[in-house]
Structure formats: C-alpha cells, structure tokens
N, C-alpha and C positions, 0 to 999 in steps of 0.2 A: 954664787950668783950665776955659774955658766947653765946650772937645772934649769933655771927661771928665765935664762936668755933662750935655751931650747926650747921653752914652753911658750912661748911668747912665738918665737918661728915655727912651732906645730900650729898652735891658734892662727897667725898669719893663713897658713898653708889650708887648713879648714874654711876659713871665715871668706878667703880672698884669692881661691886657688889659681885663678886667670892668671890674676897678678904677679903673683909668687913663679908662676911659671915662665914668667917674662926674664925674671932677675936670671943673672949668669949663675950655673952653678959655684962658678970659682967665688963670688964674691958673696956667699954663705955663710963663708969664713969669718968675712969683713964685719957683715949685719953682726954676726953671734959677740964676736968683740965687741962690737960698738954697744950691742945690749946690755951686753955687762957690764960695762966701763959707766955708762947711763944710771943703769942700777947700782954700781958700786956709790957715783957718787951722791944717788937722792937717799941711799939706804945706810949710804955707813957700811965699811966692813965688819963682818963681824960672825961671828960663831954658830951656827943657826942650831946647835944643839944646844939642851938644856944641860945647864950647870950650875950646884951650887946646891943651897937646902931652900926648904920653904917656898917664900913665895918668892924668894929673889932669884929661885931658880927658872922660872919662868918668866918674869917681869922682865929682865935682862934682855929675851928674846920679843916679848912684847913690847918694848921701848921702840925698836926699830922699824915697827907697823905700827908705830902712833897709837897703841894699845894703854899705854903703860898708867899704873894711877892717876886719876888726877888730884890734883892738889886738892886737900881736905878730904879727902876719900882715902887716906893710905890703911894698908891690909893691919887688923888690929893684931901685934905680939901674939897674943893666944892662939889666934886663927892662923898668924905665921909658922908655932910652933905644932901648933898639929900639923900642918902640912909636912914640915920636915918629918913628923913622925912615920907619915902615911907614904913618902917618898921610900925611905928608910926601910920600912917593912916592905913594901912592893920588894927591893933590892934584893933581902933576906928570904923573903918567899919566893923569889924566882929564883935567885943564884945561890945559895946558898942553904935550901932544903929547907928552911924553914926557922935556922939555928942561926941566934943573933948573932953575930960578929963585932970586933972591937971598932972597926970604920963606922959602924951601922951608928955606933954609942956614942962615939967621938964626932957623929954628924946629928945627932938628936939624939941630946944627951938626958933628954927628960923621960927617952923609953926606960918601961918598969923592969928591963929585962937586964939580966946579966951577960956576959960573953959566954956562948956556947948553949943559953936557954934555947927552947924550941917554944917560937911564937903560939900561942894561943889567945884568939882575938877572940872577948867576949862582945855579949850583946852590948853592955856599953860602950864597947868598944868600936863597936860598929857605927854604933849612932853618930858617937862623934866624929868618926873618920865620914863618914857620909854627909853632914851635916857640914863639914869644912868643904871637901872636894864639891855637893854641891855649890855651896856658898861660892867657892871662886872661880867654880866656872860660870854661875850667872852673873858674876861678878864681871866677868870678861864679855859675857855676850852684852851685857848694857853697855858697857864702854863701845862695841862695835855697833848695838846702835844709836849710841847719843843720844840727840834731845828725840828720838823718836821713843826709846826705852821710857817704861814704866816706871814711877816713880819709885826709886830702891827705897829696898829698908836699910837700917844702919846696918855696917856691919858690925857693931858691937852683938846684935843678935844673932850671929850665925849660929850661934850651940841650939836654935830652935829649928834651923831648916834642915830636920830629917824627915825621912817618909813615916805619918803615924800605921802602925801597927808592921812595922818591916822589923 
C-alpha cells in the first residue's frame, strides 16, 4: 500500500501544487503513513501479486477492488481449467525454454504433456487458450462496468469467443 500512498501524493502534488506546497516538508512523512493505514484499512491487507492456478489466481487480487464474481456468475471448471493451463504454459515458455516441467503438471494437471516435453501449441490449441483469456478478460471489464456493461453472454459459452479466421 506505501506505491499507492505515493501515488496518491504525486496526484496531490500535480492536481493541487499551491496547496501541497504549503504543507511542511517534515510532515510528508505523516500524510504517506496516514494514506496507508487509510488504504490498509478500506482494502484489506493483502498480496497484490498473483497466486495460485486458474482463475483463483487472479480473483484473489480482484476481491480486494470489488472486482470479484458476482454471485450466480462464478467462472465455469472448464474455463477455470484452461486458464490454469494457459498460466502454466506462459511459465514453461518463458522460464523454462519451452520444456514442461513437473510443477507446470502438478499445477494443471490436465496438460497433454509429459515432464521434459517441448510445448507445441496447435491451432486448436490456440483457439482455446484465446477463447478463455478472452472470455475472462471481458469478464472483468463488465464487472468494472456494472449495470453500464452490455448484457453478457453466459459464460457456459466461452469455447465460442475466439477470433474467426485467427
């Protein structure tokens, strides 16, 4: 929370510079604490990195900005589990050259791959991982706009939201 006390005293400093210039430097200090302590208590402590598989990997951190499911909308197993896969593989193809690994298998365990395989994502494979990662991210931006957002489609459908001919 101290980033976001800072950001809050840049924006101050920007928005209201007279002002800001009025305060003592010594008690800088005091604002930046007090921002935080502010923010600690309307946000919750808590982890602001992602952790975990799927979509609870991120949900977690979207809990805490009033992002999070709403009731009767939760993210459907399948669409959970491809996310885990697509996490998974990002991990493998960045850190590890390409070549599954047993954490990779042990964290989505529904990948077709063995320990030591070397990823190769087909075109079906594409779809679906596109078709999810879309899915949840517009998933997320109607949650931030509420009753303004367009009426969703379930998300029983997501294996339909790829881009035709991609």
């Amino acid at each position: 929370m101290e980033h976001q006390a800072e950001v809050l005293l840049d924006r101050a400093r920007e928005e209201q510079p007279d002002t800001v210039a009025l305060i003592d430097p010594s008690a800088h200090d005091a604002i930046r604490l007090a921002t935080k302590q502010v923010l600690d208590e309307q946000l919750g402590s808590f982890d602001p990195s992602p952790k975990g598989t799927g979509a609870k990997r991120w949900e977690n951190v979207l809990k805490h900005a009033g992002l999070q499911a709403p009731p009767g909308r939760q993210i459907p197993a399948d669409l959970d589990q491809v996310l885990s896969e697509v996490v998974e593989l990002r991990h493998v193809l960045a850190h590890r050259a390409g070549r599954v690994d047993a954490r990779a298998l042990k964290k989505a365990p529904s990948l077709r791959y063995a320990d030591g395989e070397l990823v190769r994502v087909t075109h079906a494979d594409y779809l679906t991982y596109s078709a999810a990662l879309w899915t949840y991210g517009q998933e997320v931006t109607r949650r931030l706009l509420g009753n303004l957002a367009p009426v969703a489609p379930p998300l029983a459908n997501w294996r339909q939201n790829y881009t035709v001919n991609a």
